[in-house]
C-alpha atoms as one frame of an Amber mdcrd trajectory, in Angstrom:
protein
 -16.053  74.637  27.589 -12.490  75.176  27.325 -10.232  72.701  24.995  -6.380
  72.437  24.609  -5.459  71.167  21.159  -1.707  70.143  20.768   0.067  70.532
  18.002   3.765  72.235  18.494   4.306  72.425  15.264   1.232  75.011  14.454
   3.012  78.952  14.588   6.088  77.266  12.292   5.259  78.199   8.757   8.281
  75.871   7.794   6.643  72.991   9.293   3.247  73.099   8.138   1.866  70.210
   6.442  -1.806  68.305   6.658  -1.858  67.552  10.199  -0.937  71.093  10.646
  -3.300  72.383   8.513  -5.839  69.728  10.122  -5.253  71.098  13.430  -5.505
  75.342  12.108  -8.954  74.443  10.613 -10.046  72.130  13.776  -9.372  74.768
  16.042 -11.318  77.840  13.837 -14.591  75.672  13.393 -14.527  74.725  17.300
 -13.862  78.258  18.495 -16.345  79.013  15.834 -19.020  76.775  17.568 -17.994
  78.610  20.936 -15.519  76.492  22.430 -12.226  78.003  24.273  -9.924  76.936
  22.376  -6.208  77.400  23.695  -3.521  76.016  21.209  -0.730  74.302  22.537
   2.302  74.966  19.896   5.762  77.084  18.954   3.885  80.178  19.707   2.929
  81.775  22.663  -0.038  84.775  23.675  -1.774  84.215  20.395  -2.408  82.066
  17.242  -3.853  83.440  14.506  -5.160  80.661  12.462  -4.841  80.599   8.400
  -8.658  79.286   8.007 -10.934  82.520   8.889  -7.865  84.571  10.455  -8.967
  83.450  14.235  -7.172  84.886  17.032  -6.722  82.363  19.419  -5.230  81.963
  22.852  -1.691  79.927  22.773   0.646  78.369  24.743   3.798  77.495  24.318
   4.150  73.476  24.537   7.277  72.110  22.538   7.226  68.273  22.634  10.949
  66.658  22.163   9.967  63.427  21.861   6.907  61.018  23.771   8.747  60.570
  26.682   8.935  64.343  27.467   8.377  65.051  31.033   8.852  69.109  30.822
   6.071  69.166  28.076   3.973  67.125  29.869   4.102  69.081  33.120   3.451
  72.054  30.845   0.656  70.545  29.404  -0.889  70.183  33.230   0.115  73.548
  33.672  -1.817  74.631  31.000  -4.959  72.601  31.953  -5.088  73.234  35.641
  -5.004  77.357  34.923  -7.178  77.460  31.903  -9.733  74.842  33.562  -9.094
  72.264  30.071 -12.061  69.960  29.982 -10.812  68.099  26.719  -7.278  67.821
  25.430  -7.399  67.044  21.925  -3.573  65.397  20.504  -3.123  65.816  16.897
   0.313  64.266  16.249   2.475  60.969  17.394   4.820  62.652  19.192   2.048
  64.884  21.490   0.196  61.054  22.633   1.591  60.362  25.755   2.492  63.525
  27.485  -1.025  64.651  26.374  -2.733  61.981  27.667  -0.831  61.440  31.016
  -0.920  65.429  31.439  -4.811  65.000  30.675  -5.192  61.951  33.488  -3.277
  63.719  36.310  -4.678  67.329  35.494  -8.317  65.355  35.405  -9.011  66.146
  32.043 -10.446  64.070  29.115  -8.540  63.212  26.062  -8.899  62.679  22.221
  -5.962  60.948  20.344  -6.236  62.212  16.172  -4.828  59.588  14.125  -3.205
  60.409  10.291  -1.186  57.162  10.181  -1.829  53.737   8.582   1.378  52.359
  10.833   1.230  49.634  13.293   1.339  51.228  16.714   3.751  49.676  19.611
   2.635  47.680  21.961   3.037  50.693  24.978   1.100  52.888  22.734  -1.874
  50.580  22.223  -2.235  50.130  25.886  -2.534  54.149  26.366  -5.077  54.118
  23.876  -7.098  51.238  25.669  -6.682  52.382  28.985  -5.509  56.090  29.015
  -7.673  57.663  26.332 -11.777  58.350  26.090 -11.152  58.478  22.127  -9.298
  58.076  18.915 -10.730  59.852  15.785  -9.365  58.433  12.748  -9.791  60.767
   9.581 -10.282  57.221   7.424 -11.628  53.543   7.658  -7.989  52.882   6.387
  -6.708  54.379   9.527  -9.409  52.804  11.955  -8.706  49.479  10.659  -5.236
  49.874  10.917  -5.682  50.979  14.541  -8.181  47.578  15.029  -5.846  45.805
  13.700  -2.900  47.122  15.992  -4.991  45.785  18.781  -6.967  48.975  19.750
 -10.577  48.296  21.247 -13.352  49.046  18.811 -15.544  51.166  21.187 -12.498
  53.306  21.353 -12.218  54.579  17.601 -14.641  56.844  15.845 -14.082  57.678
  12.082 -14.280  61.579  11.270 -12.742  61.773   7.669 -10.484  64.586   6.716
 -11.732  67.479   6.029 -10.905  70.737   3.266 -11.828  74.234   4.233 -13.802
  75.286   1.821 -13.988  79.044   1.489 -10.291  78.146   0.851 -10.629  76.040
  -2.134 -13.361  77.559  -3.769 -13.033  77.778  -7.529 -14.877  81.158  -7.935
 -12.313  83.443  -6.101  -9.550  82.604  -8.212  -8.613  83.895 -11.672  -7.539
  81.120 -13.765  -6.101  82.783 -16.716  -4.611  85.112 -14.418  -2.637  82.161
 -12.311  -1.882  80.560 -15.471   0.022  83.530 -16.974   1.659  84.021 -14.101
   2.793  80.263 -15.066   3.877  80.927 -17.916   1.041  78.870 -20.126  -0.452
  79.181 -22.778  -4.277  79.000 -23.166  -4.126  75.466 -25.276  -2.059  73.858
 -22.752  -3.361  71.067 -21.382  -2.382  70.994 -18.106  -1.974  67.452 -15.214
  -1.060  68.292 -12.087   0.000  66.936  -8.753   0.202  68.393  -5.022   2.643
  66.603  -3.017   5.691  65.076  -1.631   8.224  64.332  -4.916   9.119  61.052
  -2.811   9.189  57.084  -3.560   5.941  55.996  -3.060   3.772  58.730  -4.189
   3.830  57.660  -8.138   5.618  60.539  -9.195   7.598  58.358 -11.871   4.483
  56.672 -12.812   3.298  60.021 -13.631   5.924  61.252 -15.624   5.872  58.161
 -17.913   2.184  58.394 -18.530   2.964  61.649 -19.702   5.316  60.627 -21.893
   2.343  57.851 -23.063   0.055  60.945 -24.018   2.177  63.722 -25.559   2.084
  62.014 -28.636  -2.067  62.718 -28.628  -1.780  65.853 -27.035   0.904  68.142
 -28.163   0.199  70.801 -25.586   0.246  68.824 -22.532   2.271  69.813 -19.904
   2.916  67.975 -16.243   3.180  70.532 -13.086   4.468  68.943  -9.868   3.798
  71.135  -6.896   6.010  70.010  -3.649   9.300  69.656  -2.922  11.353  65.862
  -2.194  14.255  64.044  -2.545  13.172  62.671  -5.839  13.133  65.839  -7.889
  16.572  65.818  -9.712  15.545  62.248 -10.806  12.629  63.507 -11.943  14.014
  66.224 -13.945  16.652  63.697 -15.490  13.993  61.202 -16.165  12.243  64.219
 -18.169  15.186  64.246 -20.067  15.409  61.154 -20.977  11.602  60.874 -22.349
  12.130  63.650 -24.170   9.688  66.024 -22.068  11.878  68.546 -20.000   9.992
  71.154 -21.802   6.799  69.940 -20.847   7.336  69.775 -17.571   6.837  72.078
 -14.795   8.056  72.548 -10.987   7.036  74.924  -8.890   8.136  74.330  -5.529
   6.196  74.616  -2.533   3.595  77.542  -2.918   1.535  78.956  -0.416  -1.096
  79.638  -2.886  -1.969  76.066  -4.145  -5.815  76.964  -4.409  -4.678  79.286
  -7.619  -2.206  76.214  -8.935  -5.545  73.893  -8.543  -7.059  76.270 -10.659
  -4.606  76.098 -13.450  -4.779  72.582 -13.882  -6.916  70.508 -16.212  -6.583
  67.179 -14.537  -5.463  66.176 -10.992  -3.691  63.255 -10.219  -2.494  61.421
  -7.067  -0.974  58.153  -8.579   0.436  56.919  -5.004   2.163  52.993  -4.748
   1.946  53.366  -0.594  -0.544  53.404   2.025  -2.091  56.473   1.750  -4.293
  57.040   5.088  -6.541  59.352   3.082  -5.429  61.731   0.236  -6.166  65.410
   1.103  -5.027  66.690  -2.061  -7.495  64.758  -3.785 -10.577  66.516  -2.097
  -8.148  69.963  -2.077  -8.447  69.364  -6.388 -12.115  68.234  -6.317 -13.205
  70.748  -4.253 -11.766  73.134  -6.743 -13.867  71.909  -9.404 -10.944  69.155
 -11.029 -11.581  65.839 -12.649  -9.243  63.552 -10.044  -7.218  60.276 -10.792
  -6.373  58.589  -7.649  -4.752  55.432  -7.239  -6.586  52.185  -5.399  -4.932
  52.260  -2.472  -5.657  53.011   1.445  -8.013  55.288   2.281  -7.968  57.016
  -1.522 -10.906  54.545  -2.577 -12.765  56.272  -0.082 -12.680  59.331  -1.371
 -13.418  58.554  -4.899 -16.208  56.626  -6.366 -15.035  55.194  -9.752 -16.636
  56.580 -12.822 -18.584  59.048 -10.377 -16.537  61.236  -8.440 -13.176  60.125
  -9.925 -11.346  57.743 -11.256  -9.371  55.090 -10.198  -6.118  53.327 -11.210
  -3.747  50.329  -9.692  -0.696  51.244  -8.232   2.249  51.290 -10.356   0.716
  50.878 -13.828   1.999  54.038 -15.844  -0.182  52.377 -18.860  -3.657  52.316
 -16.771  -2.449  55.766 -15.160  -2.239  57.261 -19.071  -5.549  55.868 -20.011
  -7.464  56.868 -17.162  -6.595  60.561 -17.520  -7.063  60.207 -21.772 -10.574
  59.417 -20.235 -10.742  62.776 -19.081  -8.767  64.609 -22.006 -10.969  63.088
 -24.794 -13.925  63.780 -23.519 -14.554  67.231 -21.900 -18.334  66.509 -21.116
 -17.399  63.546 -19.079 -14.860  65.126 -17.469 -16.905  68.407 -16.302 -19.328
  65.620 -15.428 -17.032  63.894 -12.969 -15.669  67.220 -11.701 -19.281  69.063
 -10.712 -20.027  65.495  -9.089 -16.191  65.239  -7.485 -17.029  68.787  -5.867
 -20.829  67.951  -4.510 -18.807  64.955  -3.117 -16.832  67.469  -0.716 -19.196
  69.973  -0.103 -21.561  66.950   1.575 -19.039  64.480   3.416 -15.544  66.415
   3.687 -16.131  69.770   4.627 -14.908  71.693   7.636 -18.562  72.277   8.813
 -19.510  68.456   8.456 -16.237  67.377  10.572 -17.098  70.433  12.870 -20.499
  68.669  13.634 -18.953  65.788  14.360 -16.072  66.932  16.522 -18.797  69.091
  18.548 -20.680  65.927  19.286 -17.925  63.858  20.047 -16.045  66.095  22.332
 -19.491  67.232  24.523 -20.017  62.898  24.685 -16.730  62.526  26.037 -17.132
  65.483  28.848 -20.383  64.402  29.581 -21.900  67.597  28.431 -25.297  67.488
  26.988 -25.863  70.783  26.466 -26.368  71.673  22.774 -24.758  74.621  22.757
 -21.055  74.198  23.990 -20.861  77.750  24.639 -23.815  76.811  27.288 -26.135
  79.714  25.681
């Protein structure tokens, strides 16, 4: 069976983020399971994807903006040659000339949903009437879809997903990454993967921080990301008095090794977070996690089992929940070797792989097992 999956912005190294890196692992595991899989992105004659090095047929489909008629004749293009049973769309701006390139080329379509935001009015009708799916990779994100006004028998839940041979603890040299950091083998080490925006807790962290040096006098804070907010973050350091503890590192392409070299994970976010990728990124690297109770993170974590969680915007609560971790090792290792089981059984590439498979053969009316038709 041959599937187009959308995503322009997959061949741009500058522009790759989760969806991105949703979409790369997506299309490995389906090619994997013997589908076709021709990428519709910024490159064109092949894709080679980051998760298992995949060469992959692509075509290239740059999307302006939803109303795009030249993508969307492309896109028909596109199906009509290559015989596209499916088209999957993994991004806002891809929805409508996928799925009006999908209806006049008289192919089936899947909407993937990352957003908590209310959808317009337009949009919700294209999804009732225009679409055979919508995955959304949370319950946060399916009930924000309901509640948008999208039919039920239209959404199916398929929850993010981590590639594991990616994030696996065992191929990377801790001491080794944590030289490289410049740390010493006392330091005590919290980190975050993200955005250094409003809305992320990134100020919440730093003053919890500040709450535990006192206790620990080699602890040390890594951010990992790039935002807006990092100058005020480095005067803020200042001003509590830990500049010295504190570490940025910029984007890295190599954040498996900088999971590695942490001690503690945290993802302290105030908004809406559809699901929390870094969180299952840490735990499936073998981290004790503090997420915040918010959207789609409490899925992800079960309190005192796989994690732990904290509310919102409480730098107090933040700093006790990870002293729960830093005063008692056995507990933490505890949490951590339960945090990682956690991904290995409900967010892995293979489990969402299953699921996509069945899904996309239900919506082509293929029964066949194997979608390779073997």
């Amino acid at each position: 069976m041959n599937i187009l999956l959308v995503n322009m912005n997959l061949g741009t190294a500058r522009c790759f983020g989760g969806i991105e890196t949703h979409s790369d692992i997506l299309a490995s595991v389906l090619a994997g399971k013997g589908y076709n899989v021709i990428v519709g992105c910024s490159a064109e004659g092949t894709l080679i994807t980051q998760a298992e090095g995949r060469s992959l047929q692509a075509r290239r489909i740059v999307v302006r903006n939803s109303g795009d008629i030249g993508a969307m004749r492309k896109i028909v293009a596109v199906c009509r040659k290559e015989s596209v049973s499916v088209v999957l769309a993994n991004n806002g701006r891809e929805y409508w000339p996928s799925a009006l390139a999908a209806r006049l080329a008289g192919a089936r379509v899947i909407f993937i949903r990352h957003q908590t935001d209310s959808i317009r009015r337009t949009t919700r009708h294209l999804m009732n009437h225009s679409v055979d799916r919508i995955v959304a990779v949370s319950d946060t994100v399916r009930n924000a879809l309901l509640a948008s006004g999208v039919r039920q028998g239209k959404v199916e839940v398929i929850r993010n997903f981590v590639f594991l041979p990616r994030f696996d603890p065992g191929r990377v040299d801790r001491q080794a990454v944590r030289e490289g950091l410049g740390l010493l083998p006392a330091d005590i080490v919290i980190g975050y993967v993200g955005k250094l925006e409003n809305g992320k807790g990134v100020f919440d962290l730093l003053s919890a921080a500040s709450l535990l040096r006192k206790r620990y006098h080699t602890l040390k804070l890594m951010f990992v990301g790039e935002g807006t907010k990092r100058e005020e973050l480095l005067r803020s350091a200042g001003q509590l008095g830990i500049s010295e503890r504190v570490i940025f590192t910029g984007i890295r392409s190599d954040v498996q090794g900088l999971y590695a070299a942490m001690d503690v994970f945290a993802l302290p976010s105030t908004c809406d977070e559809a699901f929390g990728m870094v969180l299952i990124e840490a735990m499936s690297m073998g981290k004790p996690v503090v997420g915040a109770s918010v959207g789609g993170i409490p899925e992800i974590i079960r309190d005192g089992e796989t994690g732990l969680l904290t509310p919102p915007g409480d730098a107090d609560a933040l700093a006790g929940r990870l002293n729960s971790y830093l005063a008692d090792r056995v507990f933490a290792e505890a949490v951590a070797d339960r945090g990682r089981r956690s991904v290995l059984e409900k967010f892995s590439e293979r489990a969402a792989g299953d699921s996509f498979d069945r899904l996309i053969r239900e919506v082509a009316g293929d029964k066949r097992k194997d979608p390779a038709g073997r």
